[in-house]
C-alpha positions as CSV (number, residue, x, y, z in Angstrom):
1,X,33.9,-26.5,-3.5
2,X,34.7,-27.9,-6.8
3,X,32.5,-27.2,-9.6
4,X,31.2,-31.1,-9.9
5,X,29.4,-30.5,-6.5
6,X,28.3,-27.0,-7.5
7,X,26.0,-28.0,-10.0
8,X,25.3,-31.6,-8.6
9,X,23.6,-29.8,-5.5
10,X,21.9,-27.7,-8.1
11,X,19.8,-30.5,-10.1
12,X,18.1,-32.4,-7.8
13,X,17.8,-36.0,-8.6
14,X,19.6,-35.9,-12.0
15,X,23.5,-37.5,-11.4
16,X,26.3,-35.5,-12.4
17,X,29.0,-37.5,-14.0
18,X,31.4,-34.8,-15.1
19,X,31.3,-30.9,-15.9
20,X,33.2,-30.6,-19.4
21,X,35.0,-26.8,-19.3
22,X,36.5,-24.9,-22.2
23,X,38.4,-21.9,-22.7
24,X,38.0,-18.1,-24.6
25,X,40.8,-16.8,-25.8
26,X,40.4,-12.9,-26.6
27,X,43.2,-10.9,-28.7
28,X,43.5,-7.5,-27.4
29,X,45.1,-5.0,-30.1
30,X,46.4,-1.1,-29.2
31,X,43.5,1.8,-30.8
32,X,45.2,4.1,-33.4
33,X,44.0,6.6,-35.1
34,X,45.0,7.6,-38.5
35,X,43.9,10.3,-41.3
36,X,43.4,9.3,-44.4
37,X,43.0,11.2,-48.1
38,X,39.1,10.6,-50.1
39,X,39.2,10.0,-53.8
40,X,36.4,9.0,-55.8
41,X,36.0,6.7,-58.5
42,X,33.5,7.7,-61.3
43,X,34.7,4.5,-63.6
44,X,30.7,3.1,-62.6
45,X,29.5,6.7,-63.6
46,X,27.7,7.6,-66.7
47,X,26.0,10.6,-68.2
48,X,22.9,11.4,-70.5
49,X,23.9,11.9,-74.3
50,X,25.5,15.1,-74.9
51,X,26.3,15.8,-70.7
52,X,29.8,15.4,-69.5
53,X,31.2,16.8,-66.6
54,X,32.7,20.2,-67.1
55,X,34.3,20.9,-63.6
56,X,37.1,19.4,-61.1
57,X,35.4,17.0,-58.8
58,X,35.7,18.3,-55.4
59,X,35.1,16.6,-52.0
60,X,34.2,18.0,-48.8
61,X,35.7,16.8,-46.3
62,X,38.7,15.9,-48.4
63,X,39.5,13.3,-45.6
64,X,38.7,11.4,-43.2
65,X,39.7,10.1,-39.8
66,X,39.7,6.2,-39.1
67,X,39.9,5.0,-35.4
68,X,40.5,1.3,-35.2
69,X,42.7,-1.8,-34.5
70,X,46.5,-0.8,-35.4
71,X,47.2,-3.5,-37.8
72,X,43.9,-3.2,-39.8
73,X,44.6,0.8,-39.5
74,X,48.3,0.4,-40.7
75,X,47.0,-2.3,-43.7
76,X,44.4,0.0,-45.2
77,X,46.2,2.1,-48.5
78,X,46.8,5.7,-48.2
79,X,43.4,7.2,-49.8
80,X,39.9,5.9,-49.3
81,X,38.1,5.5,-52.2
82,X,34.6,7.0,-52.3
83,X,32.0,4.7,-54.7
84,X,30.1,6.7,-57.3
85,X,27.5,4.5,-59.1
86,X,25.2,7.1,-60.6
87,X,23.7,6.3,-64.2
88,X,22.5,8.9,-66.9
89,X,23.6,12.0,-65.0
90,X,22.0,15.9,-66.7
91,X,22.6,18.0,-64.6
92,X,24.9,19.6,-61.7
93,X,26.3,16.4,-58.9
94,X,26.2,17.3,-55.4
95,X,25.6,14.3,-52.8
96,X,26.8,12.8,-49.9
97,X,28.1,9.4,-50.1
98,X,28.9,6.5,-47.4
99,X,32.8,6.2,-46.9
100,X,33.2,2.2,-47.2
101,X,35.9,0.6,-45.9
102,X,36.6,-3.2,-44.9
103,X,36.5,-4.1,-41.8
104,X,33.7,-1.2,-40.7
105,X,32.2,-2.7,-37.8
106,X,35.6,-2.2,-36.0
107,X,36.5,1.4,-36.7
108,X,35.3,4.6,-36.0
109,X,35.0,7.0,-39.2
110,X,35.2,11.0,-39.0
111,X,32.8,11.9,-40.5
112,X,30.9,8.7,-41.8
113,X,29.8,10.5,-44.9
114,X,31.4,13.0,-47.3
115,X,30.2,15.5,-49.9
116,X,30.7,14.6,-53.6
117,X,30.8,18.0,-56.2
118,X,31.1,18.4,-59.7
119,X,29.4,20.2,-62.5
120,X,27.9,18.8,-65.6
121,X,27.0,20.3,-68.9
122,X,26.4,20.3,-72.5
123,X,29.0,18.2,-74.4
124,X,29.9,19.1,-77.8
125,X,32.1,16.9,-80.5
126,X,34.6,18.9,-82.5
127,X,36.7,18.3,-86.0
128,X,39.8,20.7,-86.0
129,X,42.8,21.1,-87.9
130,X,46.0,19.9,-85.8
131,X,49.6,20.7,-86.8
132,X,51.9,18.5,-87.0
133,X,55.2,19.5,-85.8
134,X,58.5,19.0,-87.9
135,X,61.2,20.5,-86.0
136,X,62.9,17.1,-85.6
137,X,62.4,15.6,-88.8
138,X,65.5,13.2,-89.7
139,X,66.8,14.0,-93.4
140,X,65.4,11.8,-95.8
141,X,62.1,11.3,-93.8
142,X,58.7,12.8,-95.0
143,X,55.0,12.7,-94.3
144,X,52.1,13.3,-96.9
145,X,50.6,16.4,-95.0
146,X,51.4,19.0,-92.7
147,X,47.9,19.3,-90.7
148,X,45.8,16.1,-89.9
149,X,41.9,16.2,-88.4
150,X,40.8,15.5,-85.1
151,X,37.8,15.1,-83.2
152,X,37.2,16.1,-79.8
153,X,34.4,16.0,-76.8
154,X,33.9,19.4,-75.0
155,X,32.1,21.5,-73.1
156,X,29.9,23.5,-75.4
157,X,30.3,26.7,-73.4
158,X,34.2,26.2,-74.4
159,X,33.2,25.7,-77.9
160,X,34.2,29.0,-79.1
161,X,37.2,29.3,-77.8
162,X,38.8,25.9,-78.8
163,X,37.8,26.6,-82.1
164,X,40.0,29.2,-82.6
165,X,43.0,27.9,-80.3
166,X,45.9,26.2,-82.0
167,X,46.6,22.8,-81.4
168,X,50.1,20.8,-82.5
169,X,50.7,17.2,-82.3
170,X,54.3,15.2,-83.0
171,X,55.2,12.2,-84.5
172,X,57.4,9.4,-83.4
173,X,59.8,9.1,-86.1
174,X,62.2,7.2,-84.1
175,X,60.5,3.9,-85.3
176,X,60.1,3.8,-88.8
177,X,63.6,2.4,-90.6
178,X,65.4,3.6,-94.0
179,X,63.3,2.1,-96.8
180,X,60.3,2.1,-94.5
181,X,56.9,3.6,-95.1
182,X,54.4,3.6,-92.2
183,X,51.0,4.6,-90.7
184,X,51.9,6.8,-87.3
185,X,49.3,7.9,-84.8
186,X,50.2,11.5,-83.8
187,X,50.6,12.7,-80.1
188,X,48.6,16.2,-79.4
189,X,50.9,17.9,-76.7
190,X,49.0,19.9,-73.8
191,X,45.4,19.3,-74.8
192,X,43.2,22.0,-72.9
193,X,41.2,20.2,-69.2
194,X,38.1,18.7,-69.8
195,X,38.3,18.0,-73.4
196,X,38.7,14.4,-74.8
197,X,40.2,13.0,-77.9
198,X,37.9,11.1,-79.9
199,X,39.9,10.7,-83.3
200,X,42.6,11.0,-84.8
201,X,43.8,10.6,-88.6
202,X,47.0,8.5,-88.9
203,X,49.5,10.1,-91.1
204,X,51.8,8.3,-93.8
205,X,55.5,8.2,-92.8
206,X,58.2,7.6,-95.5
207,X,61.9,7.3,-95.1
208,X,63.9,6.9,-97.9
């Protein structure tokens, strides 16, 4: 029986002229599962005045497993990164946040959440001495001083410590020319973790 005379039987005194049809079209796409690294990213993050954070960030799990369509699996980058937008942050961090990926209504996430951990403390600023290091100094090439100031942002319960330690920086000589006289920013080599450089004094370059 063709549909026409289906649903002409089926309405009583109503005439059926025609029965318009359409199609679906479905798009069936292999499941894979994939494992992916977590990274966060504290660039929305801020802290009180005078609190930094003092420790490594550390996340647990450090990854997670995404079940899904293949191609939106394979077109995903190699870590997921975990949103942090916390304002005026005092004291220790320890929370679970949402892993956020596009697409989330067709994958499967293991876990769904992850653990976010870091420390926070008392920041300090700090003016120190810095050597400048002249073990390649071209002939005929000189600076005004030996030691410049700097000031950095640090834990306070590393105060002590970095007050005492000895800190070098260099210069780029490379760039100023015979009969030049310049301003150079110095480079400090291997500053300490967790401490920031806030300032730096130039230092007056002359080669002859």
């Amino acid at each position: 029986m063709s549909m026409l005379s289906t649903f002409a039987s089926q309405v009583g005194n109503l005439r059926v002229n025609f029965v318009s049809t359409d199609s679906i079209r479905i798009h069936i796409e292999e499941t894979t599962s994939r494992e992916f690294k977590l990274a966060v990213d504290l660039s929305n993050t801020s802290f009180r005045k005078d609190f930094g954070r003092i420790s490594p960030v550390v996340i647990l799990p450090d990854s997670v497993e995404l079940t899904g369509p293949k191609n939106i699996i394979k077109s995903l980058p190699d870590s997921i990164v975990l949103p942090l937008d916390q304002k005026k942050i005092d004291k220790n961090f320890r929370e679970q946040i949402e892993v956020i990926i596009p697409n989330s209504e067709f994958i499967k996430r293991n876990p769904p959440v992850a653990e976010v951990i870091f420390e926070v403390g008392n920041m300090i600023e700090m003016t120190k001495w810095v050597k400048l290091k002249n073990d390649a100094l071209n002939w005929g090439t000189e600076f005004e001083s030996d030691s410049i100031q700097a000031v950095f942002k640090l834990a306070q319960r590393d105060g002590e410590a970095f007050a005492v330690s000895k800190i070098s920086a260099e210069l780029d000589l490379s760039i100023v020319k015979k009969g030049e006289t310049r301003l150079l920013i110095p480079h400090i080599e291997e500053l300490p973790r967790w401490i920031e450089l806030i300032h730096i004094d130039s230092v007056k370059v002359k080669r002859y």
